[in-house]
C-alpha positions, -999 to +999 in steps of 0.1 A: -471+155-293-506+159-300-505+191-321-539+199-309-529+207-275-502+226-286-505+263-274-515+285-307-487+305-328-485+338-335-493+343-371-466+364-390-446+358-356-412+339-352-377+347-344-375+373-373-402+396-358-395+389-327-360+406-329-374+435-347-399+446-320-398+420-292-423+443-271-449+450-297-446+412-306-451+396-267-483+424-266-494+415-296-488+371-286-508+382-254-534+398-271-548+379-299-531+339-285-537+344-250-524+327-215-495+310-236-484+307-271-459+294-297-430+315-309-412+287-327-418+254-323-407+239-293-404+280-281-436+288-258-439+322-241-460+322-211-479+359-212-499+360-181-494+359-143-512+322-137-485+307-163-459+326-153-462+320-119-467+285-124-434+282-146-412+302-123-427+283-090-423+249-105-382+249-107-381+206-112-403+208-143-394+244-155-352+244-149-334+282-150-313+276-185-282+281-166-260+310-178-238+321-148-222+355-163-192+346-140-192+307-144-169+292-119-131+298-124-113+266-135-092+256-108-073+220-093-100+216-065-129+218-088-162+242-092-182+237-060-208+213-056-243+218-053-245+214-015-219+245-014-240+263-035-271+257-015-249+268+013-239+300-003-269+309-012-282+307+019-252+323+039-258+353+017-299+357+022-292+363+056-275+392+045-302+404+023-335+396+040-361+423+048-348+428+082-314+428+073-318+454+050-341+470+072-313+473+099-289+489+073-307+519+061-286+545+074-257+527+054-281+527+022-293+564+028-261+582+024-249+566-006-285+576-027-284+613-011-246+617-030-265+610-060-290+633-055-262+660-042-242+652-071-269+658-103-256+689-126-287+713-122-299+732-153-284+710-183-294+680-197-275+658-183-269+615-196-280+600-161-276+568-163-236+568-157-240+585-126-270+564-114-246+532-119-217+547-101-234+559-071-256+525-069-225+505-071-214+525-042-241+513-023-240+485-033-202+470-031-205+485+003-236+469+015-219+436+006-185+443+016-188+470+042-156+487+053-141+464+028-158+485+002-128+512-011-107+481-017-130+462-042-155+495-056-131+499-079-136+460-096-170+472-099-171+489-135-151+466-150-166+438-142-202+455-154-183+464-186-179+426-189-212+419-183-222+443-209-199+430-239-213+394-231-249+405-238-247+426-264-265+407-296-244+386-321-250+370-351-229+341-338-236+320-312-207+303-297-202+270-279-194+280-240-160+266-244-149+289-272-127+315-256-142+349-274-125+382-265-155+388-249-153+361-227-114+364-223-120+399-207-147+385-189-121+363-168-093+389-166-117+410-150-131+381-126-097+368-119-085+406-109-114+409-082-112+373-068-078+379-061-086+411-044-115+396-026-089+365-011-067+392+002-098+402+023-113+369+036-079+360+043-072+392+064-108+391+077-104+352+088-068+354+105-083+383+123-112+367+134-131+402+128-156+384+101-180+414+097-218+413+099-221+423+061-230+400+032-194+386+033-194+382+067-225+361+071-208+339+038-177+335+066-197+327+091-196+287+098-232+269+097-244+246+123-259+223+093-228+227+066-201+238+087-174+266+072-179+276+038-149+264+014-132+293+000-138+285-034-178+290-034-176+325-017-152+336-045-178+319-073-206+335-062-195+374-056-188+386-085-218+381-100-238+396-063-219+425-068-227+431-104-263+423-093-268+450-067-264+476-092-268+463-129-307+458-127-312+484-104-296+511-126-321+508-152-350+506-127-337+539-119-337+555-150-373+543-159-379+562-124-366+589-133-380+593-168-416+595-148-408+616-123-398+641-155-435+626-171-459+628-137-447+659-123-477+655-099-470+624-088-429+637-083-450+668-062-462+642-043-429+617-038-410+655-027-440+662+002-434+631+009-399+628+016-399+660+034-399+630+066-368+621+058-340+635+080-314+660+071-280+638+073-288+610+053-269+587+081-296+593+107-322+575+083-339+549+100-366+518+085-389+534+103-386+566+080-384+545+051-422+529+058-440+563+061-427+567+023-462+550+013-464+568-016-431+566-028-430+531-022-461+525-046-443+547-073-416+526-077-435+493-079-458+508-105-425+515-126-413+485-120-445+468-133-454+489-162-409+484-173-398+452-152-360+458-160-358+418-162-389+417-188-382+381-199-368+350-181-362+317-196-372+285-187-367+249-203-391+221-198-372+189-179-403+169-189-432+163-210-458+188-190-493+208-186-489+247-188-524+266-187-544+235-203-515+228-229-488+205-237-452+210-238-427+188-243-396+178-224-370+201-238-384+230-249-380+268-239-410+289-220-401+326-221-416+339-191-429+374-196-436+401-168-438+425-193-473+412-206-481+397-173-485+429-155-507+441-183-533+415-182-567+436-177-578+410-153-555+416-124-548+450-133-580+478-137-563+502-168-533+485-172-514+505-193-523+535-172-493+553-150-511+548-113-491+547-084-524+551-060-531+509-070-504+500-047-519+514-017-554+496-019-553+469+003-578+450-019-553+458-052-530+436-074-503+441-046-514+413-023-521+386-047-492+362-052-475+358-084-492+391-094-463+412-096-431+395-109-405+424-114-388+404-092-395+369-099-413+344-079-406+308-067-370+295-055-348+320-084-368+350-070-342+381-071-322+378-038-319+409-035-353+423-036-355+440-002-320+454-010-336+470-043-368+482-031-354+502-001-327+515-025-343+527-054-373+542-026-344+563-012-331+574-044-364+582-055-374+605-027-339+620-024-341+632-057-378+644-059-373+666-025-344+678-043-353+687-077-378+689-106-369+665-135-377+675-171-371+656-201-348+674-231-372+694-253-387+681-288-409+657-301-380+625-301-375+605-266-338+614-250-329+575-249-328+544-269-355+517-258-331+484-254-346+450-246-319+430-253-306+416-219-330+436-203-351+466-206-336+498-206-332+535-216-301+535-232-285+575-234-311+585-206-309+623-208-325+647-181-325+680-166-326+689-133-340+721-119-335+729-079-366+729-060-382+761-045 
């Protein structure tokens, strides 16, 4: 490689700062390196939104490392192959497109109104339990529908795996080495495949397929014909983990600003004063006059993307932002410093909800705002997301005031690892006049 085209290195930087602070280290890459630079060798991260547009839109020369959390069960007939897949995943985004979701709102509503209805008032209360449980409710039973009560109660456990897997190690182990980690991991993915067959059995012989997620993955294709077994049960743990894991701690970032921007809450509670009084009767129309609410939650979601950092590896020798980088290496795409970036975003650091609702702001430029990704591994459930975490949001502002515990120390631990989050979230809740 011509070192001289090599994107610059941090000074001082490396893997050992990098695990002591990774956020001040990415600002401070951005900052003095610019569009992209050098970790480690052969470890680039790219810091801005031309990059990391460019890395996430360009999948043949910038391949997803691939670390399924639920790889494929070993089994006689083999993992699926990739046409399956392809299959799957498309069987599935008809379940989770705009208008899908947008059909399903009074499905959504009720389970973010418990929530709300649920909240301890007075005492300061660790949120971020509760916040998982009632978003796993919604979402096991947007995927699964009536089939919900059988297979909510897979839910926790498998996120418990997915937690132990994560969690930072001194070790890394070869994929084949069957940790206990990884042991529990397949107990509890065994356990909710075989609960899950029970259903698409029972759901095929009935002939009563269901217009949920599963039952759009039952469906048979014009172009690829029935879907095998096999690739529905591959691909649903990990869904169902997804509709709530990444979600949760978007949440509790959410709900940390509603407790730091009480006028901004003031205005997310006026707001939701639309929505109707049994949670059931809420409708997409409803859910589009909350404008402002809306725009909150995407300025949370770009000021703490809860998937801050998504990696990429180079399948050939390549040009990133004027640079080269070889076939091989890692790019660490970072959303984190991307929404930060001064040049698409006037006072970046600043808390400003009212950006989103400027026509002429960041919000219509492509690859501007990458909470959830871009390009063909952009989050398949991003509709799904935004229409939940807007309902929780306004559900809870109408309902309360949010405070954060008194004294001078944050109530929660700042985690990055596995994505960003506010570990031991603790809040009060005070009923609403």
């Amino acid at each position: 490689m011509d070192r001289r085209k090599e994107p610059p290195r941090l000074p001082e930087g490396g893997f050992a700062a990098w695990n002591r602070d990774r956020l001040a280290l990415a600002r401070r890459g951005a900052d003095e390196c610019g569009d992209v630079w050098q970790l480690e060798p052969g470890v680039y991260v790219a810091a801005t939104a031309g990059p990391c547009e460019t890395v996430l839109c360009r999948a043949q020369d910038f391949l997803k490392v691939p670390s399924p959390l639920f790889p494929p069960l070993k089994r006689s007939s083999g993992a699926p192959t990739p046409e399956e897949r392809a299959h799957a995943h498309a069987a599935r985004m008809r379940g989770l497109r705009p208008h899908a979701v947008a059909a399903r709102i009074g499905e959504i509503a009720p389970g973010t109104a418990r929530f709300a209805d649920q909240w301890p008032t007075g005492q300061d209360v660790e949120i971020l339990p509760p916040v998982r449980q009632a978003l796993a409710e919604v979402g096991v039973r947007y995927v699964f529908s009536e089939d919900a009560p059988t297979l909510l109660p897979f839910a926790p456990q498998l996120f418990l795996a997915r937690e132990v897997l994560v969690q930072p190690s001194r070790w890394v182990w070869p994929r084949w080495v069957p940790t206990p980690a990884r042991r529990f991991r397949t107990r509890q993915q065994v356990a909710f495949t075989d609960a899950l067959r029970s259903v698409i059995l029972r759901r095929r012989s009935s002939g009563r397929l269901g217009d949920d997620v599963l039952g759009q993955m039952l469906q048979p294709s014009a172009r690829y014909g029935l879907l095998p077994e096999e690739a529905i049960l591959d691909s649903l743990p990990g869904i169902t983990v997804a509709t709530f894991e990444t979600p949760s701690r978007a949440a509790g970032w959410i709900l940390l600003d509603l407790a730091r921007y009480p006028q901004a809450a003031d205005r997310v509670a006026a707001e939701a004063a639309v929505l109707p009084a049994d949670p059931a009767a809420t409708t997409s129309s409803h859910l589009d006059s909350l404008r402002y609410t809306q725009a909150l939650v995407r300025e949370v979601l770009r000021l703490h993307p809860p998937s801050w950092l998504l990696t990429r590896r180079a399948t050939r020798r390549t040009q990133l932002a004027g640079y080269t980088i070889d076939a091989g290496s890692t790019v660490l795409v970072c959303p984190y410093t991307s929404h930060r970036d001064a040049r698409e975003y006037s006072e970046p650091d600043r808390f400003q909800p009212e950006r989103w609702l400027d026509d002429s702001g960041s919000s219509a430029k492509p690859g501007v705002f990458l909470s959830f990704g871009t390009g063909p591994h952009g989050c398949e459930g991003a509709a799904l997301a935004m229409a939940v975490l807007t309902l929780l949001t306004a559900q809870t502002a109408r309902c309360y005031h949010v405070s954060e515990p008194p004294g001078t120390e944050p109530g929660y631990r700042l985690t990055t690892f596995g994505g960003l989050a506010t570990d031991g979230l603790r809040l009060r809740a005070t009923l609403r006049s």
